[in-house]
C-alpha positions in Angstrom: -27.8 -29.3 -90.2 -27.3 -32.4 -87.4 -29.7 -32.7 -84.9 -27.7 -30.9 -82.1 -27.3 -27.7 -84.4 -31.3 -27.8 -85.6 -31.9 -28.5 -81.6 -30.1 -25.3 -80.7 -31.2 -23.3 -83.1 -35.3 -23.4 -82.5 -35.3 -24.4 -78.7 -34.7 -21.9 -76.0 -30.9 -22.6 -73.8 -32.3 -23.1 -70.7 -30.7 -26.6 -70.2 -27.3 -27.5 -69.8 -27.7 -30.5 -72.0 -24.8 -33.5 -73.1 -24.3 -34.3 -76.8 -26.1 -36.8 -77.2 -29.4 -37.6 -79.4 -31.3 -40.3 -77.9 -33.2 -42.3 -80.4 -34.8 -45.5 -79.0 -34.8 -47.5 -75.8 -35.3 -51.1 -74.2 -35.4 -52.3 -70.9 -32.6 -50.7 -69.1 -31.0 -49.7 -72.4 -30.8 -46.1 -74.4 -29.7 -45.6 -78.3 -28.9 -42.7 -79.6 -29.4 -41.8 -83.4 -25.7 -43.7 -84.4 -27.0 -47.0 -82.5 -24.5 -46.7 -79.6 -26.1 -48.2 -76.6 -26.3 -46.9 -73.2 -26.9 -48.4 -70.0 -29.0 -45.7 -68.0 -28.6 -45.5 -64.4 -30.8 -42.1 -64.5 -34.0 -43.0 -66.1 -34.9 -39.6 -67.2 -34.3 -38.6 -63.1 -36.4 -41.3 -61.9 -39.0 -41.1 -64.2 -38.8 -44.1 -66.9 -39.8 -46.2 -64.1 -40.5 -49.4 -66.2 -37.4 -48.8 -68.1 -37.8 -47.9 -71.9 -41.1 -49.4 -73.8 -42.1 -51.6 -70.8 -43.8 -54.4 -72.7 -47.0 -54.1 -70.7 -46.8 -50.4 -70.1 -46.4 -50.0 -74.1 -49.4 -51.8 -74.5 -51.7 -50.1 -72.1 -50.7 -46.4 -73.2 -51.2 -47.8 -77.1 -54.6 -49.3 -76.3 -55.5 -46.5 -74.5 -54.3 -44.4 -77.7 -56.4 -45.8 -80.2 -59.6 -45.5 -77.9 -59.6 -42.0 -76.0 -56.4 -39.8 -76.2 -57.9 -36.6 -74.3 -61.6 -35.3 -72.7 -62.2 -32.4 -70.2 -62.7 -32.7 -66.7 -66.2 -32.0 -67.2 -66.7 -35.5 -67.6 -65.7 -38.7 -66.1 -63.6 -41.3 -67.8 -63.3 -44.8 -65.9 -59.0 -45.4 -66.9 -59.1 -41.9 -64.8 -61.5 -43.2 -61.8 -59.5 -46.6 -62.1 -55.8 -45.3 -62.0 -57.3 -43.2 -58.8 -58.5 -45.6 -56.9 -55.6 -47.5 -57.2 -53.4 -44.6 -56.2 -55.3 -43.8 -53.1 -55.9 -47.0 -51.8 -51.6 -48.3 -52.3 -51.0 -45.2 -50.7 -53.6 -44.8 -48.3 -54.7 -42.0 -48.8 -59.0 -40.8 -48.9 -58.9 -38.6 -52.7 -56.7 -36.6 -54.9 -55.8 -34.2 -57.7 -54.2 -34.9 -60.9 -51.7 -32.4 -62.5 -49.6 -32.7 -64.8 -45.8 -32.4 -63.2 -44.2 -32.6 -59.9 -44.7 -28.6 -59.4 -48.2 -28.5 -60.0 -48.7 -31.1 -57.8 -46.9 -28.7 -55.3 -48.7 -25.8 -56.3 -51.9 -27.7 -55.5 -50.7 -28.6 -52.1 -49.8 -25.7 -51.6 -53.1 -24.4 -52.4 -54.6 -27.2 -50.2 -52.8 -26.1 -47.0 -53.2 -22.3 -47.1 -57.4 -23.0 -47.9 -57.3 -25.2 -45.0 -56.2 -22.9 -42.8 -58.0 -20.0 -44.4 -61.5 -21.7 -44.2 -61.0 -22.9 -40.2 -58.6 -19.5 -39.4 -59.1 -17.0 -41.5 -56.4 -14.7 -42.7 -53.1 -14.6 -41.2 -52.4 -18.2 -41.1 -51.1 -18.2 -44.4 -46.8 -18.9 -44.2 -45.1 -22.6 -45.0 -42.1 -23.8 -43.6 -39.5 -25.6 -46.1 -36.1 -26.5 -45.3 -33.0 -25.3 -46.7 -31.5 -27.1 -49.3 -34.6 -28.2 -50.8 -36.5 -28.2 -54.2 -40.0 -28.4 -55.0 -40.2 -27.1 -58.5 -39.5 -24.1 -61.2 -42.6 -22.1 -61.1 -42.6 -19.0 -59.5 -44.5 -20.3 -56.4 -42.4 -23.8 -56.1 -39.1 -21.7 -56.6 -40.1 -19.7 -53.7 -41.0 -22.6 -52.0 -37.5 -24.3 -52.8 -34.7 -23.3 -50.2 -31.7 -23.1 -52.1 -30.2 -19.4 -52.5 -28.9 -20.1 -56.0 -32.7 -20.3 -57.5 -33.7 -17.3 -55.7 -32.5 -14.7 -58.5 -34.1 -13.2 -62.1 -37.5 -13.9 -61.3 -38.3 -11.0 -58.7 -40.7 -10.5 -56.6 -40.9 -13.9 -55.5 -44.0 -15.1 -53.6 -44.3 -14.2 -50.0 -45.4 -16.7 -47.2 -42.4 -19.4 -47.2 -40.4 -20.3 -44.3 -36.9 -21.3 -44.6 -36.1 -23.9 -41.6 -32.5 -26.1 -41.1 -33.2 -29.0 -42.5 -32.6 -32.0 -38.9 -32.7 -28.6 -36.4 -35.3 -29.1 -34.6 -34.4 -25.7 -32.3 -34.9 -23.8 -35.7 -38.1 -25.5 -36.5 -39.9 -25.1 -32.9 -38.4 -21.1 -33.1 -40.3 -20.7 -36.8 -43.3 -23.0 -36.3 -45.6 -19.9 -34.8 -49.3 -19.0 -35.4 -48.4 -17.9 -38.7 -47.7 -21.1 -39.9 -50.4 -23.6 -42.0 -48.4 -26.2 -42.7 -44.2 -27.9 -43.2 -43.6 -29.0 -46.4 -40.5 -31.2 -46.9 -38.6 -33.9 -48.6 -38.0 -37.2 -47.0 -34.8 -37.5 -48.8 -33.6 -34.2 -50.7 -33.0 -35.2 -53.8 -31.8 -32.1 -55.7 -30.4 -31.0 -52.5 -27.7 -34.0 -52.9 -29.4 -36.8 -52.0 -29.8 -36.6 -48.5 -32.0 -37.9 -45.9 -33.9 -36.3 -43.3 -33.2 -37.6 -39.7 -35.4 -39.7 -38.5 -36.0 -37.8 -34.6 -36.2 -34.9 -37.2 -39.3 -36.0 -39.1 -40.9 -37.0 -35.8 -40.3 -33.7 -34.4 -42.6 -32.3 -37.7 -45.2 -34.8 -37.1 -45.4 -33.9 -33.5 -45.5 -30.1 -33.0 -47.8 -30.5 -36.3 -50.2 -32.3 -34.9 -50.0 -30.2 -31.7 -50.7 -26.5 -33.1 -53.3 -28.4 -36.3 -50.7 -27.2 -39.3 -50.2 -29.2 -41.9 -47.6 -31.4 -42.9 -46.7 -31.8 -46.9 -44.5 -34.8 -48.1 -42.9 -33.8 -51.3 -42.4 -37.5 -52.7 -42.1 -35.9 -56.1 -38.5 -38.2 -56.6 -38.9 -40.4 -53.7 -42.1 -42.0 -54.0 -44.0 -44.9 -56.3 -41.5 -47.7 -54.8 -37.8 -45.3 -55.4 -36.8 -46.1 -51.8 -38.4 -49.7 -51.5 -41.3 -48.5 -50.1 -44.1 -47.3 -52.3 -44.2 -43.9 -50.3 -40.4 -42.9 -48.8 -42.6 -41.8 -45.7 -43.0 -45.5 -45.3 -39.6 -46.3 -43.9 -40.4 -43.3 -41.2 -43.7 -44.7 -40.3 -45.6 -41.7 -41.4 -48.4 -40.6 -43.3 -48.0 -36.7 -44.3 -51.6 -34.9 -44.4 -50.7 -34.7 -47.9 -48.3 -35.9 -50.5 -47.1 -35.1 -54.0 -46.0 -37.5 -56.5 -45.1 -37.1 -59.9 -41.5 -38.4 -61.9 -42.3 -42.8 -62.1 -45.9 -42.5 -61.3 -46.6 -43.1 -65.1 -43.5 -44.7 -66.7 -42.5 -41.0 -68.6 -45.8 -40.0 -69.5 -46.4 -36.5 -67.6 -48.3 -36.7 -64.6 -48.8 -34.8 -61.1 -50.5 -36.1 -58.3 -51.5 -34.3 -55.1 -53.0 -37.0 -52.3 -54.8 -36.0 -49.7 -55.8 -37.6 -46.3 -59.2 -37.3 -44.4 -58.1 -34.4 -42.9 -58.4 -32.3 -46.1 -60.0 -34.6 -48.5 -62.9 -31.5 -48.7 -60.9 -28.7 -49.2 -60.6 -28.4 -52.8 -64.3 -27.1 -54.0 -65.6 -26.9 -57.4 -63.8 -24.0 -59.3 -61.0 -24.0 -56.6 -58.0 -25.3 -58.7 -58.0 -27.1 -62.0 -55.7 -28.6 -64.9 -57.1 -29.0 -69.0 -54.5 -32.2 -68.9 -54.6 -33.5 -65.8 -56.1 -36.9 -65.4 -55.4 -37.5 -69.2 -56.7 -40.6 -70.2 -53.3 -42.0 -71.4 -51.5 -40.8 -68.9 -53.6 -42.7 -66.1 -53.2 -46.0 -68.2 -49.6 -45.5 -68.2 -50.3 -44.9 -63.8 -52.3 -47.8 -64.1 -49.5 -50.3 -65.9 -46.8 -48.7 -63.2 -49.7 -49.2 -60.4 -49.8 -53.2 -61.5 -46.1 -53.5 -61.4 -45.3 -51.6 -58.7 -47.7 -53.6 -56.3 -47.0 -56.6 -57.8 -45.9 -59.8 -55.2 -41.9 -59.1 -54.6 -41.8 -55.9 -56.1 -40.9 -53.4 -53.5 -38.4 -55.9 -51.7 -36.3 -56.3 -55.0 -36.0 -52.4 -55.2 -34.7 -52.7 -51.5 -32.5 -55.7 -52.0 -31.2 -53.9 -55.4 -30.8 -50.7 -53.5 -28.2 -52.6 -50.4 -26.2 -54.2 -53.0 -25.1 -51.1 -54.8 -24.5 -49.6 -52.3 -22.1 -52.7 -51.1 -20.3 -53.1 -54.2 -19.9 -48.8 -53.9 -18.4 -48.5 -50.3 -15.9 -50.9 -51.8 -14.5 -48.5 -54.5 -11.5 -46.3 -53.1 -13.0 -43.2 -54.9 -15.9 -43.2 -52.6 -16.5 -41.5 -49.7 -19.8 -42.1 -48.7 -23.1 -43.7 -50.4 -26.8 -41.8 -49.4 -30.1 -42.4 -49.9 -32.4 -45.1 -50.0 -33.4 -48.0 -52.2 -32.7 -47.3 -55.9 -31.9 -43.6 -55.0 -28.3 -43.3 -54.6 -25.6 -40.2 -54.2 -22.3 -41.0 -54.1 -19.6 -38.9 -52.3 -16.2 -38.8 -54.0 -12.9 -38.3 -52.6 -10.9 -36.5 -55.4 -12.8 -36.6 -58.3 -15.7 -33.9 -59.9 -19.2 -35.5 -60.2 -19.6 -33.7 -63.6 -16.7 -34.9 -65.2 -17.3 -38.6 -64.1 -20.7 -38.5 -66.0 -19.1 -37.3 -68.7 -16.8 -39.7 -68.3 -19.4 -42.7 -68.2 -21.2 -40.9 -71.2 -18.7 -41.7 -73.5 -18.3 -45.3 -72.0 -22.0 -46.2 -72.3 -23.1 -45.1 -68.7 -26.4 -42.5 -68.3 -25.6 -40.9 -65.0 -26.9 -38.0 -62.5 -25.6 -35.1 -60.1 -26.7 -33.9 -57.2 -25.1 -31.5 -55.7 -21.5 -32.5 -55.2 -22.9 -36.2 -55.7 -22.9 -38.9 -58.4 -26.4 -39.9 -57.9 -28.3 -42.8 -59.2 -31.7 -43.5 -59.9 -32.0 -46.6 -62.3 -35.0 -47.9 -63.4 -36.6 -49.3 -60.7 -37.0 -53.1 -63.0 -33.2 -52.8 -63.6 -31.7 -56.3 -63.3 -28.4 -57.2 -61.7 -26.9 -58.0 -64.6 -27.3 -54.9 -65.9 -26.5 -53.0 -62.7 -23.2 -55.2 -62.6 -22.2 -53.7 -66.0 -23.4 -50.4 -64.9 -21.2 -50.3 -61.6 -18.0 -51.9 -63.7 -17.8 -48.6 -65.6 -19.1 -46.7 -63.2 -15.7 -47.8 -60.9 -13.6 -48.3 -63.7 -13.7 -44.4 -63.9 -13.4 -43.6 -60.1 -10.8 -46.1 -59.8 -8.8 -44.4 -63.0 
């Protein structure tokens, strides 16, 4: 029995997975079991930040291995108190919770806004607005979050008190933004949703009537943040500062991790016995944070993702295949012309090229250390196919 067949047999369907049996990595590089090498432009959807085995993040998840692999969150462990304060003060924000995935750390904001609003309101004050076309997770509270039609089925009843508002109509939002409402939760950039970017006058309009009527506003940064769009937080390149913000995907290199940030605003919410995670915080995980943390904020850093980010999408708009480029920094979708984005990735898997979907889209989200050489061989087979 080959991997694929043993694979199938004892693990449940619910993935729509390429054949291919990855066995190793390196820097920007994937092996699977026959030593064929991959360049991956996908990074596990953002999440191998480092790359594969990161020299330094290898190291501190190893060390941190051999010394303390788990504890309880009934007591303190300093890589923990470390990795936090190092998160909160990059992205300026007063505390935080750690969980263990991008929809927990949803599910906590969540939590956070509607005990916000509960403890200064009372009931009644309970519904969140999210926009169509976005995606904040697969549990039955971040599906019902998500505003995409095609997850809302199997799973009923879903959970009551979301919103669904146009994602850049700002009539629709001041219409649904009523004394119901606790707080807007959105995605800078929709990544699932195809790659696409709020408007700018749109995010300002959140920020404004938010502030106005005391809801809440929730940045999912789930995809976008720890330096995807140059910035450490995508709310950066807006100029704003959400009252809280998830992270999860890069934050530790492809360890699992959740992080829910909170600003002054609701720094106290979360009470002993209010919310809680057996692996959150684990010790390896935050020294994994911590190694991504070092690099992340290191001189340089953020620019290079910026500067790597512009000359993709230069060498892209070039390509006859392409109808438009999205996104920001090192997250990319790609419009095409004529061809299916599903059969191009099949396509590149057979040529050596990891690659992503969104949507109708080609997307891209390489590791955020990826060098130009390697994005240069990347982009040659990438446009080798389109242009085919």
């Amino acid at each position: 029995m080959d991997t694929i067949e043993q694979f199938n047999k004892y693990v449940m369907p619910s993935y729509g997975r390429y054949p291919l049996v990855m066995d190793s990595g390196e820097g920007e590089y994937a092996a699977d079991e026959n030593g064929k090498r991959y360049i991956d432009f996908g990074s596990g959807i953002g999440t191998n930040s480092l790359g594969y085995c990161d020299e330094d993040w290898v190291k501190a998840v190893c060390g941190q291995v051999g010394k303390l692999q788990h504890t309880s969150n009934y007591y303190y462990t300093k890589v923990q108190a470390d990795f936090a304060k190092a998160l909160c003060e990059t992205a300026g924000y007063t505390n935080m919770f750690f969980g263990n995935s991008g929809a927990e750390a949803n599910e906590c904001a969540i939590k956070i806004a509607r005990k916000y609003s509960f403890d200064k309101y009372g009931k009644g004050r309970h519904n969140i607005i999210t926009l169509v076309n976005s995606f904040h997770g697969r549990t039955l509270c971040t599906l019902s979050a998500t505003g995409q039609d095609v997850f809302h089925n199997y799973f009923f009843p879903f959970v009551e008190g979301f919103v669904n508002v146009e994602a850049n109509n700002i009539d629709d939002l001041r219409a649904k933004l009523d004394d119901t409402v606790c707080a807007v939760m959105f995605e800078y950039i929709q990544g699932e949703g195809g790659v696409m970017p709020l408007k700018r006058e749109f995010v300002d309009e959140i920020f404004r009537l938010c502030t106005e009527k005391d809801v809440l506003t929730i940045a999912d940064e789930v995809q976008t943040g720890v330096g995807r769009t140059g910035k450490f937080l995508a709310g950066d390149n807006f100029n704003k500062k959400a009252d809280i913000t998830t992270l999860a995907k890069g934050l530790a290199g492809g360890v699992p991790i959740g992080a829910c940030l909170a600003g002054e605003k609701c720094a106290g919410v979360l009470t002993a016995g209010t919310h809680g995670s057996t692996f959150g915080g684990n010790p390896i995980c935050c020294a994994g944070g911590l190694a991504v943390m070092n690099r992340v904020n290191s001189e340089g850093f953020l620019g290079e993702i910026a500067a790597k980010g512009d000359y993709i999408r230069e060498k892209l708009l070039k390509c006859g295949e392409v109808a438009s480029v999205s996104g920001m920094g090192l997250m990319i979708g790609i419009e095409l012309k004529t061809k299916q984005a599903g059969e191009v990735v099949k396509a590149a898997l057979d040529k050596g090229l990891l690659l992503l979907t969104a949507k109708t889209k080609v997307r891209l989200l390489p590791p955020l250390t990826i060098s130009y050489e390697e994005i240069d061989k990347g982009l040659e087979i990438l446009t080798g196919i389109l242009n085919g």
